[in-house]
Every structure is written in C-alpha cells, then in structure tokens.
C-alpha positions in Angstrom: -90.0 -42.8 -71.8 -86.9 -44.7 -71.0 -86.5 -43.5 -67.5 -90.5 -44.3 -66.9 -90.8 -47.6 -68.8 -87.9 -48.6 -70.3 -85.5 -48.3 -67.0 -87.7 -50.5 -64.5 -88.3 -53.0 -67.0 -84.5 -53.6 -67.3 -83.5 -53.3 -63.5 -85.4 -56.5 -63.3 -82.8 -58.6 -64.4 -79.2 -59.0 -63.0 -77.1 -56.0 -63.9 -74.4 -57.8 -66.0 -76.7 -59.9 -67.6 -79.1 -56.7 -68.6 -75.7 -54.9 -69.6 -74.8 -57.9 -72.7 -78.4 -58.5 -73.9 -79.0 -54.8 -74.5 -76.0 -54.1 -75.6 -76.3 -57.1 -78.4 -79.8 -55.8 -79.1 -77.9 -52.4 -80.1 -75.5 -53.7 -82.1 -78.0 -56.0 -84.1 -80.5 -53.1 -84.8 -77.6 -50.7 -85.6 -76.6 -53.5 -88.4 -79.5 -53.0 -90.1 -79.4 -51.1 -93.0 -80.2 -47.5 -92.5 -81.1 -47.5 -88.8 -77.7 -45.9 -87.9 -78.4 -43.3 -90.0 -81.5 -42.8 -87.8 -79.7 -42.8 -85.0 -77.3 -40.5 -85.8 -80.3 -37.6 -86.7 -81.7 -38.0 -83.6 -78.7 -38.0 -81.2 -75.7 -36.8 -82.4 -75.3 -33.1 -82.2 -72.7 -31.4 -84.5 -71.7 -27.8 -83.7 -68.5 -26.7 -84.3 -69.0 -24.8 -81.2 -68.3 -28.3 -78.9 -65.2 -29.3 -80.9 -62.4 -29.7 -78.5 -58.2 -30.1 -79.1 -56.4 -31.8 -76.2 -53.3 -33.9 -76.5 -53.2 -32.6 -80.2 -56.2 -34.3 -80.9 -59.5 -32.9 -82.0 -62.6 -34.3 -80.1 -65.8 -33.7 -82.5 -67.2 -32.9 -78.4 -66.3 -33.2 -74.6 -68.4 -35.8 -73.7 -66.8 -39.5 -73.8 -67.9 -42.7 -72.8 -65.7 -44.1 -70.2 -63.6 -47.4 -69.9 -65.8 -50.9 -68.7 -68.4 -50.3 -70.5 -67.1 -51.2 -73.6 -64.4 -53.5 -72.6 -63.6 -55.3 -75.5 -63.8 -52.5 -78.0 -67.2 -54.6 -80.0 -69.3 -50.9 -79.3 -67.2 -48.2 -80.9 -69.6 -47.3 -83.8 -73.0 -47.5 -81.9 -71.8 -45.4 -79.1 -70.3 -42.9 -81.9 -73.8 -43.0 -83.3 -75.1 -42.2 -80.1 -73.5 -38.6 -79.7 -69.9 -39.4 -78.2 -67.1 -37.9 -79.2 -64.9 -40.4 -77.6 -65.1 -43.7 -76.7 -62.7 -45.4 -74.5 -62.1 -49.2 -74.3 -60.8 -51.5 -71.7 -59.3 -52.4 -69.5 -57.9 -54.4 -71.9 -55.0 -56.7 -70.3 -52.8 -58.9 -72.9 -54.0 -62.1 -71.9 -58.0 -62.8 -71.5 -59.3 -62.9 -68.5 -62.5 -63.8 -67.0 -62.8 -61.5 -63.7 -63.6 -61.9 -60.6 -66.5 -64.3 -59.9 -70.3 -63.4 -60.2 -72.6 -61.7 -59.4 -70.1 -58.4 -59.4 -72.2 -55.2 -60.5 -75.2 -54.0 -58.5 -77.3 -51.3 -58.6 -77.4 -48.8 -56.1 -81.0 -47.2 -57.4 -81.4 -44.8 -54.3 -77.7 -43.5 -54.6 -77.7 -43.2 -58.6 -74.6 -45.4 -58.7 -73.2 -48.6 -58.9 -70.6 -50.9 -57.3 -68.6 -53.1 -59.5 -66.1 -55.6 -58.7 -65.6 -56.8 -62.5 -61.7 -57.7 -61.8 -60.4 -56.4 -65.6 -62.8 -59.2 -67.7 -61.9 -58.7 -71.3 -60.7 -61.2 -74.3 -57.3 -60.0 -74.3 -55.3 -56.9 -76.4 -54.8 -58.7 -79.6 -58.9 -59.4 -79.8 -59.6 -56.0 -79.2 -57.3 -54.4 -81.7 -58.5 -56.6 -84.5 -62.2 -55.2 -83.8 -60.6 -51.6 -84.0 -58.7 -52.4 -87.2 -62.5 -53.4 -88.4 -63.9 -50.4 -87.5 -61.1 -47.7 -88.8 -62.3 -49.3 -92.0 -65.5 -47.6 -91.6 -64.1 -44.7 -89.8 -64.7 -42.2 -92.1 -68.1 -41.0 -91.8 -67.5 -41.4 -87.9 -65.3 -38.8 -86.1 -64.5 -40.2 -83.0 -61.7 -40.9 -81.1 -60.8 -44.3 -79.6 -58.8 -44.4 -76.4 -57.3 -47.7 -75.2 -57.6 -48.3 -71.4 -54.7 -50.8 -70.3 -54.0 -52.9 -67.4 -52.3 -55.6 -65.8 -53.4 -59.8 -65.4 -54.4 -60.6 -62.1 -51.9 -63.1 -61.9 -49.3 -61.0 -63.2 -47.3 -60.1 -59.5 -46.4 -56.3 -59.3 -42.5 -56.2 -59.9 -43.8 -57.9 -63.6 -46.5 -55.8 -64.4 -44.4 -53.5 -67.2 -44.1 -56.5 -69.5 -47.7 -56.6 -69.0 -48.4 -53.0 -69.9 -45.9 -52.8 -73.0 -47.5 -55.9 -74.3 -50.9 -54.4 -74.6 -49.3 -51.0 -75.8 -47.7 -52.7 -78.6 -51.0 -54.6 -79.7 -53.2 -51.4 -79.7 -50.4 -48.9 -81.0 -51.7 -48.7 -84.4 -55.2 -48.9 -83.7 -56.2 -46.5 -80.9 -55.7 -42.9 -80.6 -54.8 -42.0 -77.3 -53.5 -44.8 -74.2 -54.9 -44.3 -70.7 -53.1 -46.6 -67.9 -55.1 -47.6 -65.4 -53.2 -48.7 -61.9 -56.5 -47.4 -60.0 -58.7 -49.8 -60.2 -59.4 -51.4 -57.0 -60.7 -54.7 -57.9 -57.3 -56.0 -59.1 -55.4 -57.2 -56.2 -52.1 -55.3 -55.2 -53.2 -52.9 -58.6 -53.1 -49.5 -56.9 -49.6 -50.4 -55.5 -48.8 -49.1 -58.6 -49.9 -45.7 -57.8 -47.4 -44.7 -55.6 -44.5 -42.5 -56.8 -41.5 -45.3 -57.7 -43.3 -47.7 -59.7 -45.7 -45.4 -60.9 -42.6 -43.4 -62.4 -41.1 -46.3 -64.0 -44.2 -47.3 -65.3 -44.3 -44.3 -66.8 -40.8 -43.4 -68.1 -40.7 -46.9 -69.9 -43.9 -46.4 -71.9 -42.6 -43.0 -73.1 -39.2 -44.8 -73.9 -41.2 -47.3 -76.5 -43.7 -44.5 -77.2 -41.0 -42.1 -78.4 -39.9 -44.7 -81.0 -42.9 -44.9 -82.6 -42.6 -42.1 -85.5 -45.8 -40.9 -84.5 -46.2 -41.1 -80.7 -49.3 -41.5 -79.4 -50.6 -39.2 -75.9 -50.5 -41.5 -72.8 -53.0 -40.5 -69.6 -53.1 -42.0 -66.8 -56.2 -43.0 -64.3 -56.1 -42.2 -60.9 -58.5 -42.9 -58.0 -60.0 -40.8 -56.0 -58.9 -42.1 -52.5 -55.5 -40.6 -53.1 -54.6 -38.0 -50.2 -53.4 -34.2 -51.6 -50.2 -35.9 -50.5 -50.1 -38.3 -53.3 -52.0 -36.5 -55.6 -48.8 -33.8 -55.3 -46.9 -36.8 -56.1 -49.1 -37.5 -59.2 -48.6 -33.4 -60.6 -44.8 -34.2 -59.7 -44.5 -37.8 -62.4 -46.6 -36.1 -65.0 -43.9 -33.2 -65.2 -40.9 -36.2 -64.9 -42.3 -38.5 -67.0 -43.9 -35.8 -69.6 -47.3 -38.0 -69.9 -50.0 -35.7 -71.5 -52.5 -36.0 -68.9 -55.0 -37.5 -65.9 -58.4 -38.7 -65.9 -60.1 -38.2 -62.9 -61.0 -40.6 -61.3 -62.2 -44.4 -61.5 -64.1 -45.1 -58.6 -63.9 -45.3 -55.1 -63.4 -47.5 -51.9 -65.4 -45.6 -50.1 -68.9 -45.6 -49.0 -69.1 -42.7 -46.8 -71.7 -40.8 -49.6 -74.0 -43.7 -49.5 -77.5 -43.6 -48.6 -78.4 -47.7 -49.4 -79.0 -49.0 -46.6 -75.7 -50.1 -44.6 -77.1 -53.8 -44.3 -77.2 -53.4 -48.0 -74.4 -52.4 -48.9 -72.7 -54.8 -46.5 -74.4 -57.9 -48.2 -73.2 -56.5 -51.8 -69.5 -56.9 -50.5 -66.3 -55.5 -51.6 -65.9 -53.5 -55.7 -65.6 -49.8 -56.4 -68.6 -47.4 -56.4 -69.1 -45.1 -59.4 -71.8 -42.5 -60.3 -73.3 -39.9 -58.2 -71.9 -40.8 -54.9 -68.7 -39.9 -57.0 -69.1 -36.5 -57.9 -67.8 -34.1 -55.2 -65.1 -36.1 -55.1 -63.9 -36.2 -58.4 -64.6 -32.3 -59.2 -62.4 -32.0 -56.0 -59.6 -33.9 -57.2 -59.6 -32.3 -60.7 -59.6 -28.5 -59.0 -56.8 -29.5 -56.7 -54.7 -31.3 -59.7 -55.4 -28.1 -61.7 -54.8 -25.5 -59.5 -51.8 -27.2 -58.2 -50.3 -27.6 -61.1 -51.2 -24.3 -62.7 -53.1 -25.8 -65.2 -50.0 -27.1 -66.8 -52.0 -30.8 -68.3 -54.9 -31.5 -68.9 -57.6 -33.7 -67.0 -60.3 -35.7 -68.1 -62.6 -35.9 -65.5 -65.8 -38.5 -64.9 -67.7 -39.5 -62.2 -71.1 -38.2 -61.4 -71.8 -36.6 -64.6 -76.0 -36.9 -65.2 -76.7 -33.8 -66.2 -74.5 -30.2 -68.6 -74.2 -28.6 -65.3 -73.0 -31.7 -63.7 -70.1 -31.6 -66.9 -70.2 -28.1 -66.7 -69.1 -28.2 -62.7 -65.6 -30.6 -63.8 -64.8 -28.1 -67.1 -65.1 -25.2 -64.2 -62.7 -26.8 -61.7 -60.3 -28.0 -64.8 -61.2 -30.5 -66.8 -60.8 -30.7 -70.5 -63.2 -33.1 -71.4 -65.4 -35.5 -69.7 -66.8 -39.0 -69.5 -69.6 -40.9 -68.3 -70.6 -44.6 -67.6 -73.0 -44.9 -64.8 -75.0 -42.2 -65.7 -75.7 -43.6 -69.4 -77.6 -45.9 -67.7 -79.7 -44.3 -65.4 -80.2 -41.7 -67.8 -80.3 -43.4 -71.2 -79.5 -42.7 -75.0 -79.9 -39.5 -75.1 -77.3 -38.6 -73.0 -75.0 -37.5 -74.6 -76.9 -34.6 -76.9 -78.8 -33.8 -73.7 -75.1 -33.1 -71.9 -73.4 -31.3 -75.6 -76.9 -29.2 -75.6 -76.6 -27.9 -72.6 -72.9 -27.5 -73.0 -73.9 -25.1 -75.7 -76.3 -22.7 -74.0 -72.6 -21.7 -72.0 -70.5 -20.8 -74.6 
C-alpha cells in the first residue's frame, strides 16, 4: 500500500517540506497513548539471532538509520519503534545553522536516489542533547543505540575546525552512545579537506586525547566518502591503526553522477549536493571490501548506501561490514523496512 498509494501522494510536494510534515505527523500519532505499542507489534522484530556487539556495544540488530534524517535527534523513539536497532543523529554542529539555501533535496524517482545539498542544517549540539537526555528517561523499554554524527560550522575556516568538533563532543558525551565524525560531507565548503591524512590525524588523535579522560570512553567512527581513491582510502586503514578510532562507516554520498540514469538536462538543472541511494551501492560495497580486506579485517565498518532490500544488506555484511544503515531507501521503501531487511537477515543465519 505505501509504495502504490501512499508514495505518489507524497512525491507531490517538495521533498524537504514532505520530509517535516510527515515526520511531525509520526511523532504526534506515536504520542498518543498506546499507538507505540502498536507499532512496535507490527514492526519491530526481536530475535536474539540479529543481536550484534561492535565497539563493545550490543545492537538489539544490524540495521540503523543513518545521519540527516534525524538531524536534531527529536525522532529517536519513533524510529526505535519502527524496527531500528540504531539510530544515528546529526550532523549536529555546536552552533545552529540553517544550511544552505532552498530548495536542496530532490528526488531522483528513476535512479532510486536522491541528491541533497542540506549544508549541516541543525539547532546546534546543546539542543540536541537536551532532547536525548529526555528520551534516556524513557529508554528503558527501548533498546537502541544512539550515535552522535558531528561536524563543523560553515563558517568555521579549516585550521579551526577541532574547537568545533570538541565542542560538540563535550555537549553529546553523556548522552549518545557511540560519536561518528563526519569530514565527508560534500556540501560543506573546504569540509572534505579534512579527509586527507594530516588533519584528518590530528583530528583524530585530539578526540581520543579528551575521550580517554572520560572514565568511560565512548567508541569514535569516522565517515568517509566514497570518492576517495584506494590511495587514500590506504591512508584511512593507516590513521585508524595511529589514532586507534574503533571504526568507519562507509560512505556518505557521492560527487559523482556517473550511475545516473535522470536525464543529464535533469540533473544539470538540480545543481550541485551529494547523491545517496541506489546509484550508491556498488560503490560503497566496494569501498567496504577493499577497507576490509586491506586491513585484514582489523575494525569494523558500518556500511550504507544502497541498502533497499536483505540481500542488498546482506551484499555489505559479505564484503565486511558489521552493521548497516539506511536513509534513502526508508523512503522509497517505507515503514516496514526495517523488519523486512532483519527478516530477511534471518533466513541466512
């Protein structure tokens, strides 16, 4: 019903605009007294059989929702009661920040993907850790983990950008389970600078200094793109063993528009942003079997982009990956997601 009905209805209306009403709509009807119960019966799946432990923690299942779709951490509880084991916020940056201008997220229908050019739009860390205090409140009865995707200000230059980064560490320490930094995004002027092997390091090495005074320290990923050549993605294998960081999603999305069937008059007009979803998924499986073979399998790798279907997520645990996430794919495919991906997930164990 949703892909027949529900899903043309709602790509009649501007993407971004579509993306806040519906997502309001869930969160009012979840408020009501004992419709998240409901949900919960009819899509979360719990088998002990899709439990997974990576960076010490336990994942009630592989299959998390990705950062920018809930940017400003208000959608933790209704996409646990959806069937995700993890949900990841962000980007969060320390300072709010509008983005880049609209419109900056279109639809490609014919390619099962999306560009967005969304430029890190959030209200700030401190906002979003207040939200996520509220919800550990209620955490109990809801076992997922909460990741907390950081970045930089736009207007923050490059040589500054660690003040930026600890700042939003600091606010979300107590409040998030794992930390993902995210220097690949390509809608963030100058961002994926940061990629390369200097600053990247001393990124790095400096949140594991303040992490490792934390009595607890918390596991710190970090997000790379897929554009990277083998060359740099060597480099990458090489700072997770300096640094000791506990692992690599793969990958946010891509510059590149070589997979795209849209028409190229199309895709012209839509302008510059980073594509995700289908057009994504060779290339990401490729960079997560060349990070794991490479490095022997010595960290593990979240890997998204592309995921629609279990042999889709079953195609990124093959080549490596410890878990997985989706985005893109949640909304061409809908609510059920999630259990239809774990369900599947189970018929190969």
């Amino acid at each position: 019903m949703y892909k027949r009905i529900i899903l043309p209805i709602l790509f009649r209306f501007d993407a971004e605009t579509i993306h806040h009403t519906v997502t309001s709509l869930l969160k009012f009807a979840l408020s009501i007294p004992g419709l998240s119960a409901l949900c919960r019966k009819l899509y979360v799946l719990e088998d002990p059989r899709l439990t997974r432990t990576v960076f010490g923690l336990t994942f009630p299942n592989p299959v998390g929702m990705a950062a920018g779709f809930d940017k400003n951490a208000e959608l933790v509880s209704e996409l646990s009661d959806l069937g995700f084991g993890f949900v990841e916020i962000g980007t969060v940056t320390p300072r709010p920040q509008s983005g880049n201008p609209r419109p900056r997220l279109f639809r490609l229908k014919a390619d099962l993907g999306l560009i967005n050019r969304m430029g890190f739009n959030n209200k700030g860390a401190g906002p979003a850790a207040g939200r996520l205090r509220s919800f550990a409140q209620n955490r109990s009865n809801r076992p997922v983990i909460v990741g907390g995707n950081i970045g930089k200000n736009k207007d923050t230059p490059n040589e500054n950008a660690l003040s930026d980064y600890l700042t939003s560490f600091r606010e979300l320490f107590d409040t998030v389970d794992y930390f993902v930094v995210n220097v690949s995004s390509p809608n963030t002027p100058g961002l994926r600078d940061l990629q390369e092997r200097e600053p990247l390091t001393k990124l790095l090495t400096a949140l594991q200094q303040e992490n490792r005074q934390r009595p607890v320290p918390k596991p710190i990923v970090l997000k790379i793109a897929p554009d990277l050549t083998d060359g740099q993605l060597d480099d990458i294998i090489a700072i997770v063993a300096d640094t000791s960081i506990s692992g690599v999603i793969a990958t946010n999305t891509t510059i590149s528009r070589d997979q795209l069937t849209t028409d190229q008059a199309l895709v012209n007009q839509l302008g510059a942003g980073g594509v995700s979803g289908f057009p994504l998924r060779n290339r990401s499986t490729e960079v997560i079997r060349y990070l794991h073979q490479k490095s022997g399998g010595s960290f593990p790798i979240i890997g998204v982009g592309g995921i629609f279907s279990a042999e889709d997520a079953q195609e990124k645990l093959n080549a490596g990956a410890s878990l997985i996430q989706v985005y893109t794919s949640f909304i061409y495919e809908g609510p059920g997601l999630a259990k239809k991906i774990n369900r599947g997930l189970l018929k190969s164990i």
